[in-house]
N, C-alpha and C positions, 0 to 999 in steps of 0.2 A: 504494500500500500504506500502510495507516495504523502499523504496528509495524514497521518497516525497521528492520532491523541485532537486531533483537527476538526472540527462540526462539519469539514470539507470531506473525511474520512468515510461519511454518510454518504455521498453523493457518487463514491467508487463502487463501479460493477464490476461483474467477473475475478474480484479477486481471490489470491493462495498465499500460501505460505511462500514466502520468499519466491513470489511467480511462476515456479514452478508447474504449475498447474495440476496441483496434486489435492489438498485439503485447503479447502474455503473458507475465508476466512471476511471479516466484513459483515456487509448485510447479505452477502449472499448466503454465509453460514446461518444470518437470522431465518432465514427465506428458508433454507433444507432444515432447520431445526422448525418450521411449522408457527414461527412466531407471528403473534399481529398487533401486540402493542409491544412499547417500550419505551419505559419510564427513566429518562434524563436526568442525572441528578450527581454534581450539580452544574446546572448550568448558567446560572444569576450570578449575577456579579457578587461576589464573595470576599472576604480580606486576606490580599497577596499580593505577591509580586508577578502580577500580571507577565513581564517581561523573561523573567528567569525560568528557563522551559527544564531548568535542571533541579530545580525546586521541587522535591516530592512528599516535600511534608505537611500541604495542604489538609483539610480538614474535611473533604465530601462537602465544603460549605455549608457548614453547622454554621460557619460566621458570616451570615450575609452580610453584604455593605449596600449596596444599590438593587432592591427587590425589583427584577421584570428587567434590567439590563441585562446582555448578553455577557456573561465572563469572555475577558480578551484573552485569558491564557490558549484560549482554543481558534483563535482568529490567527491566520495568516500574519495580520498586523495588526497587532494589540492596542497601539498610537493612534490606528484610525475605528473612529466609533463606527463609520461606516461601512467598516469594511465586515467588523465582526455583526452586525445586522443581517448585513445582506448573504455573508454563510450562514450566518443561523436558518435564514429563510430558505439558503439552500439543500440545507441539510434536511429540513422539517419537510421542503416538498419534496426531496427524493424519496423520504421515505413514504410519505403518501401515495407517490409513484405504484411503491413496492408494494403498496395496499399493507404499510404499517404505521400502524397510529403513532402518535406521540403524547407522553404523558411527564409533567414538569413538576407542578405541583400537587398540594391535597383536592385544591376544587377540580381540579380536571381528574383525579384519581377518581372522585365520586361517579363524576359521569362515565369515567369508563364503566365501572362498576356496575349504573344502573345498564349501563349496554349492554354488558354482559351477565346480569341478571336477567334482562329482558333472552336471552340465547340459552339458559338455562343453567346459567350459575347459582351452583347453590352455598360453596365453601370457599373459604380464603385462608389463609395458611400466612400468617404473619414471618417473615426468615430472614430479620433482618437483620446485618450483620452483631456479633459477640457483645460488639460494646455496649450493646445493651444491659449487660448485664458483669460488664466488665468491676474488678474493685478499684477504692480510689487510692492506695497506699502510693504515696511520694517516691520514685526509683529514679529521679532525675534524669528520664528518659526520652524526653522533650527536646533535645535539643540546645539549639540557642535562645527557645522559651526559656528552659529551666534557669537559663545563668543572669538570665534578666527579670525573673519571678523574686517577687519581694512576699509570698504568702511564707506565713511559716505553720509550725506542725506537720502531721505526718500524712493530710489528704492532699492530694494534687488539685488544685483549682483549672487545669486546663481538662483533663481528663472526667472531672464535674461535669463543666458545661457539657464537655460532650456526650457522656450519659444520658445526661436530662436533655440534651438537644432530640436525641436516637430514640429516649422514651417518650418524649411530645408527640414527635412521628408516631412511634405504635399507640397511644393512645388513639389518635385523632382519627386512626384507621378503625380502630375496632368501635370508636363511635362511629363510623359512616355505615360500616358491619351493622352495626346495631340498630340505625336509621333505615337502613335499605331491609333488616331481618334476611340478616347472611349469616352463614354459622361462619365464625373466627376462632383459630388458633393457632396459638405461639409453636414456633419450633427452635428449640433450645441444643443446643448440643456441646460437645468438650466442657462439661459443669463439671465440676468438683461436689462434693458432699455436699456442701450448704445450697448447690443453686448457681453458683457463680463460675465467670467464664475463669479458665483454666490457661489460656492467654496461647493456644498451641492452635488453633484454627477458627479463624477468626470468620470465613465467609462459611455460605452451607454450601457452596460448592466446594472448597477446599476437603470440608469436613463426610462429602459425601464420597469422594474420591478416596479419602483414608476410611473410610468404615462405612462402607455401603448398607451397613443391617443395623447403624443411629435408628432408636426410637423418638418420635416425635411426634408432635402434636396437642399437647397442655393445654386445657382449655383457657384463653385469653384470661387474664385477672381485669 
């Protein structure tokens, strides 16, 4: 793919691994995996260094800065506001193209939902990544956060927010669950004894690749 990490990336057909033409990879890989939505996130202007493409210690934009702006980390040119618009619009209608939706936020998460309620959805399976349920113990593992953090004690303040950022998210889901009368539930996996994430696979694709027979499914709290 020539635009990787790019909202232009969307808008490449026929691609493979390293062009070969062997395993697809792309939306064309969305398209043989049967997909028809997909949920962007994030993609609103968030707090970074837009410029620094070597910067991977972003947050999934837990930190919005500018709500409904296009993040420039994914533009071609970050400098020009126009430039990252006009991919973003490119991206969204390629994938239309491909007869795959686009979903950004909670209000458009809703209406997919009534969509696919209306096609005979009946369950939703909350799987969103560990940190949900991550602990907050201080391991100064942050970064250049940590060396310029003035909290003291032994909880991490950055690792907070992002908890309670990860758990707003599944609340707000399992109210729309609960509006629309969808059954919902959580899928938790690498817990330890108390409940808590165990910090060795943090996505449930990771985790379903190491241990394919995880049980899951807890009913939402």
């Amino acid at each position: 793919m020539e635009n990787k990490g790019k909202y232009l990336a969307f808008t490449e057909k026929n691609t493979t691994v390293n062009g070969e033409g062997g395993l697809s990879t792309g939306v064309s890989y969305l398209k043989e995996l049967g997909v028809n939505y997909v949920q962007l996130l994030p993609v609103f202007d968030y707090v970074n260094d837009e410029t620094d493409e070597s910067n991977l210690s972003y947050d999934w934009g837990y930190s919005p800065l500018n709500y409904q702006v296009p993040e420039g980390l994914y533009a071609t040119d970050p400098y020009d506001g126009n430039v990252r618009i006009r991919e973003f619009k490119q991206m969204v209608q390629s994938l239309h193209e491909e007869q795959i939706g686009v979903v950004m936020n909670h209000k458009e998460l809703k209406q997919m939902l009534i969509q696919l309620k209306e096609q005979g959805l009946r369950e939703v399976v909350e799987a969103n990544d560990m940190d949900k349920l991550m602990r907050l113990d201080c391991r100064e593992d942050y970064g250049t956060i940590c060396r310029t953090c003035s909290a003291s004690g032994s909880e991490c303040p950055k690792k907070k927010e992002k908890r309670e950022q990860i758990r707003k998210g599944c609340i707000r889901l399992y109210e729309i669950c609960e509006e629309l009368s969808l059954s919902c539930s959580r899928a938790a996996w690498d817990t330890d004894e108390e409940g808590m994430w165990q910090e060795q696979y943090k996505g449930i694709d990771d985790w379903e690749l190491q241990e394919p027979e995880d049980s899951y499914g807890n009913m939402a709290a």
